[in-house]
LUMGULUM-972686 format. One record per residue (C-alpha): x, y, z; residue in one letter. Coordinates in steps of 0.05 Angstrom, whole numbers. Each point is the difference from the previous one (the first is absolute). Layout:
// LUMGULUM-972686
- X,Y,Z,a
...
//
This chain:
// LUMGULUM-972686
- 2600,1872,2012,x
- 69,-3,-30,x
- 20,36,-55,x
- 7,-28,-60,x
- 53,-14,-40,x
- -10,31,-72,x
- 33,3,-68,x
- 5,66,-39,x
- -53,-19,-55,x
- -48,-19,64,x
- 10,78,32,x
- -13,23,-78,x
- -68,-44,9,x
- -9,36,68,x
- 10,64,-38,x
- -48,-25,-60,x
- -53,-12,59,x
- -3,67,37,x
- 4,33,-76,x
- -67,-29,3,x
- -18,10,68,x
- 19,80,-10,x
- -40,2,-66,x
- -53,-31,38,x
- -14,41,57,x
- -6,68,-24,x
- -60,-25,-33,x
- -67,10,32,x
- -35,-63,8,x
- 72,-46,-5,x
- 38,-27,55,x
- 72,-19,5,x
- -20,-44,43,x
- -35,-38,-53,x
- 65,2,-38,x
- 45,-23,56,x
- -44,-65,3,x
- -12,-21,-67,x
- 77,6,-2,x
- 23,-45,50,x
- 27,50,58,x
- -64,27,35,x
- 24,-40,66,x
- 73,18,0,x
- -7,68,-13,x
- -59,7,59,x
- 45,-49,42,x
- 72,44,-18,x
- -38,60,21,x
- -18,-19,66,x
- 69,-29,12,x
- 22,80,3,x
- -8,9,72,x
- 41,18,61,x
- 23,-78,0,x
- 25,18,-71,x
- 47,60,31,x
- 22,-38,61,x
- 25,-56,-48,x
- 38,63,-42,x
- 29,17,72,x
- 18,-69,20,x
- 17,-40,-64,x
- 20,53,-52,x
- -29,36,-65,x
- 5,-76,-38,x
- -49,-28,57,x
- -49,60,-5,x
- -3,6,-74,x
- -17,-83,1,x
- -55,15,54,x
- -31,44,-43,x
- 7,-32,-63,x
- 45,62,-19,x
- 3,-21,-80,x
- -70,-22,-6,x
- -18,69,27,x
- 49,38,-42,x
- -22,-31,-74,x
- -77,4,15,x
- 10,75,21,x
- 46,17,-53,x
- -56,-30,-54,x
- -60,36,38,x
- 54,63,1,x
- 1,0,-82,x
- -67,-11,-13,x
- -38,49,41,x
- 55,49,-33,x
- -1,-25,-66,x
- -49,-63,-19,x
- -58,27,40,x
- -4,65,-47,x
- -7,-57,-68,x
- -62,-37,44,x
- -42,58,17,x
- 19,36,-61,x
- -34,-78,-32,x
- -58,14,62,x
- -14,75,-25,x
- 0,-12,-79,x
- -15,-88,-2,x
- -38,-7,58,x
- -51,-53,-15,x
- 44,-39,-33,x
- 53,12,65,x
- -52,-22,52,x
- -19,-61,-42,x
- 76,-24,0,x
- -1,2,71,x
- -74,-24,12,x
- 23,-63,-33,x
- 65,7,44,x
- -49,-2,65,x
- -41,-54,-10,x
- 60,-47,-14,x
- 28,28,63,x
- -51,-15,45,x
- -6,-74,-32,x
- 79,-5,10,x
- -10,20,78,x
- -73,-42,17,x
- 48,-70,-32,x
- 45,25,52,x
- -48,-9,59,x
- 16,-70,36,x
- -69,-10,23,x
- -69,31,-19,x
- -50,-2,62,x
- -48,48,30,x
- 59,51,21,x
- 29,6,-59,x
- -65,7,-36,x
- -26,59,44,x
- 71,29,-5,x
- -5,-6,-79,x
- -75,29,-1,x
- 29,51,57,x
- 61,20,-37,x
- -46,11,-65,x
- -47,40,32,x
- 54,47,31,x
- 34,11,-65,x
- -64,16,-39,x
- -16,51,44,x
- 68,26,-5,x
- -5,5,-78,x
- -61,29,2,x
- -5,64,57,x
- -1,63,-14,x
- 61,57,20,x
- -23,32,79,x
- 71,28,18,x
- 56,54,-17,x
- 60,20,35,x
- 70,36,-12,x
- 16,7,67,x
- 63,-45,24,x
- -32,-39,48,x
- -52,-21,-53,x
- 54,-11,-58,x
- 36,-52,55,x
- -70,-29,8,x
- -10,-16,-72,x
- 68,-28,-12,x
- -13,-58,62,x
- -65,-7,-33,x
- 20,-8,-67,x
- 56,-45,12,x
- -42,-49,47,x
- -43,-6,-65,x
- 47,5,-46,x
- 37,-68,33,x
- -72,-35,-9,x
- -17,-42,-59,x
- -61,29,-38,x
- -3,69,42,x
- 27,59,-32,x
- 46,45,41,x
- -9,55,-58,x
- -70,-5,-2,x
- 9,8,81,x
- 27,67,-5,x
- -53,19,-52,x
- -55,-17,55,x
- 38,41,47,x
- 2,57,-44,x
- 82,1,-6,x
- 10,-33,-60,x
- 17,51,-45,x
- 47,43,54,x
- 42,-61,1,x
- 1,-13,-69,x
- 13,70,-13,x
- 58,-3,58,x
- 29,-56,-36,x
- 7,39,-62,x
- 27,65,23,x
- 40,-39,45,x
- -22,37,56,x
- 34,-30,61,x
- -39,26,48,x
- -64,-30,-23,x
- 51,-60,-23,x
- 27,-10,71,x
- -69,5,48,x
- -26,-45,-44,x
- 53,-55,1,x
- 3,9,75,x
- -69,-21,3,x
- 17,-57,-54,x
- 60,-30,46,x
- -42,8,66,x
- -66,-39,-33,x
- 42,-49,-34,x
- 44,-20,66,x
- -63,-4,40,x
- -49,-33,-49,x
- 50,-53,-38,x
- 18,-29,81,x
- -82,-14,1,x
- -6,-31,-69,x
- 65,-39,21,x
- -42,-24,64,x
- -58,-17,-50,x
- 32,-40,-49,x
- 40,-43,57,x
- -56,-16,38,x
- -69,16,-49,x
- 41,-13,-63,x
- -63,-42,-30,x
- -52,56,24,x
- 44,58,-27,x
- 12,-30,-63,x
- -83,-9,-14,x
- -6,82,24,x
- 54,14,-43,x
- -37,-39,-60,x
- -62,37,24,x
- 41,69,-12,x
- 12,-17,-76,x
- -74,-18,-17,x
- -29,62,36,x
- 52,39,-32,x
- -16,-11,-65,x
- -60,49,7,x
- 47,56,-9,x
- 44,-26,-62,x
- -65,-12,-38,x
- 13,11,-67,x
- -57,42,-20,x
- -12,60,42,x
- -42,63,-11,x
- 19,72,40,x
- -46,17,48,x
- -7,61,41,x
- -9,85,-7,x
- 71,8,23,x
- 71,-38,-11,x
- 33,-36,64,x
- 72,19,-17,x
- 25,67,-43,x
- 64,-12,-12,x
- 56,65,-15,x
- -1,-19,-74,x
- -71,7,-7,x
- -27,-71,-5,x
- -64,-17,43,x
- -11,-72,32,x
- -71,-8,6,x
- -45,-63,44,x
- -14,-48,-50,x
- -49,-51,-8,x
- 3,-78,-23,x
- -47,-10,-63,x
- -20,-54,-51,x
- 36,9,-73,x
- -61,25,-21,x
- -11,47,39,x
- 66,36,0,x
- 18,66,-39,x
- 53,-15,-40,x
- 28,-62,-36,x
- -8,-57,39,x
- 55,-36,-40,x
- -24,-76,22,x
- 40,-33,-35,x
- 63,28,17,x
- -26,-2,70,x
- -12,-72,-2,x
- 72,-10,-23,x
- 37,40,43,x
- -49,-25,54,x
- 30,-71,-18,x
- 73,25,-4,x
- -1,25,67,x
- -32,-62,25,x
- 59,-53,-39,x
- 55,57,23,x
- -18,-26,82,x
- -10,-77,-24,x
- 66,-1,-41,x
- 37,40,61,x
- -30,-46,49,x
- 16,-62,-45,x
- 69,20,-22,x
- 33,52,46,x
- 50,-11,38,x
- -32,11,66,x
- 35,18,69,x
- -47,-17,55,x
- 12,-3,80,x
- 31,-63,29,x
- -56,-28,39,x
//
């Protein structure tokens, strides 16, 4: 893939995109992933990562800096960071300050958000046969049970912080699987998130080691994939969003004797529950649900209709 060539307004939509992306996957039950697609750059970013190899520092060697930095797609790389930099920093405090005090009204934004996703990526498939149906019921099924297990492991040890970062990023580059909600399974969650804050670069630095390690591994497979599987993939993928949908459920009741995450300020995460309206305890707020709902839903159709999309040269 060769870099492309791109005004300053299209690196400010870069930017715009991982502001999202950021906001997006500190949330438990969100993926980036999802964002990247809906957007327009899910293959060149998954492409551009796995073009950072040893080929990519023999052309540095050989050709110069200018070659390398095109290899890599350098300024693609640089404005998507620097937008998923400023929002776990900055924009990711407004979201799950909206998640802690709006939640029901939060989930249904991006419930409506989901379901146009996953129509946006199924129009994508080139051809619908028995593959791509088993990987759509397949990819369903996986995410479903994703969103709906229970915590079984805890760790502060380094080896174990590494291990959730190459977790949590593999998931984290997946449409419709949450890399947050990954580390909540795993019982690290709120040491990161608490790491993150106190900017403790200890914590910070094991666990983007085991960020860069996942991500230069598992982006070279989903390369692979989408090359040679690309109609297969993109029906799993689709499959990912409808399972996932389980977990941003609008309506949810806490379950459980005992929270799943104390955080240092005090506040308790508890497992929660999916339940009808009527059956939750609180407001269930329908109609505002339904709206936002729909809002989240036109927000995908008008990006996918009138965004200025940079896609892979195929």
């Amino acid at each position: 893939m060769e870099n492309q060539s791109r005004s300053l307004p299209q690196l400010l939509g870069i930017t715009l995109r991982g502001l999202a992306m950021g906001a997006a996957d500190v949330i438990p039950g969100v993926s980036g992933g999802t964002i990247a697609f809906i957007t327009g750059i899910y293959e060149e970013l998954i492409t551009s990562i796995s073009n950072i190899n040893f080929a990519a520092l023999k052309k540095w060697k050989s050709d110069g800096f200018s070659a390398f930095w095109k290899h890599i797609n350098g300024n693609f790389f640089v404005a998507l960071v620097l937008g998923i930099g400023i929002s776990v920093l900055s924009l990711a405090r407004i979201v799950t300050y909206f998640l802690v005090e709006f939640p029901v009204l939060l989930w249904a934004f991006f419930f409506g958000l989901i379901v146009a996703s996953a129509q946006l990526i199924m129009r994508t498939v080139g051809k619908w046969d028995i593959k791509t149906v088993l990987g759509l019921i397949a990819g369903t099924a996986i995410a479903a049970y994703i969103s709906t297990v229970h915590v079984t492991a805890s760790g502060g040890e380094s080896w174990y912080i590494v291990l959730s970062g190459a977790i949590a990023i593999c998931a984290m580059i997946l449409p419709g699987i949450s890399g947050a909600f990954i580390l909540v399974l795993l019982g690290s969650y709120a040491m990161i998130i608490e790491g993150l804050k106190n900017m403790d670069f200890t914590i910070i630095g094991l666990f983007a080691v085991g960020c860069l390690v996942g991500l230069l591994s598992f982006s070279r497979l989903l390369k692979y994939l989408f090359e040679n599987f690309k109609n297969l993939v993109l029906a799993i993928l689709s499959g990912f969003l409808i399972g996932s949908l389980l977990k941003i459920w609008p309506w949810k009741n806490q379950i459980g004797d005992a929270p799943i995450v104390i955080h240092s300020d005090g506040k308790e995460d508890w497992m929660m529950t999916n339940v009808l309206p009527q059956n939750f305890i609180g407001e269930p707020q329908i109609l505002y649900v339904a709206l936002l709902a729909i809002a989240g839903y036109l927000l995908v159709y008008l990006m996918d209709r009138f965004g200025n999309k940079t896609k892979l040269v195929e």
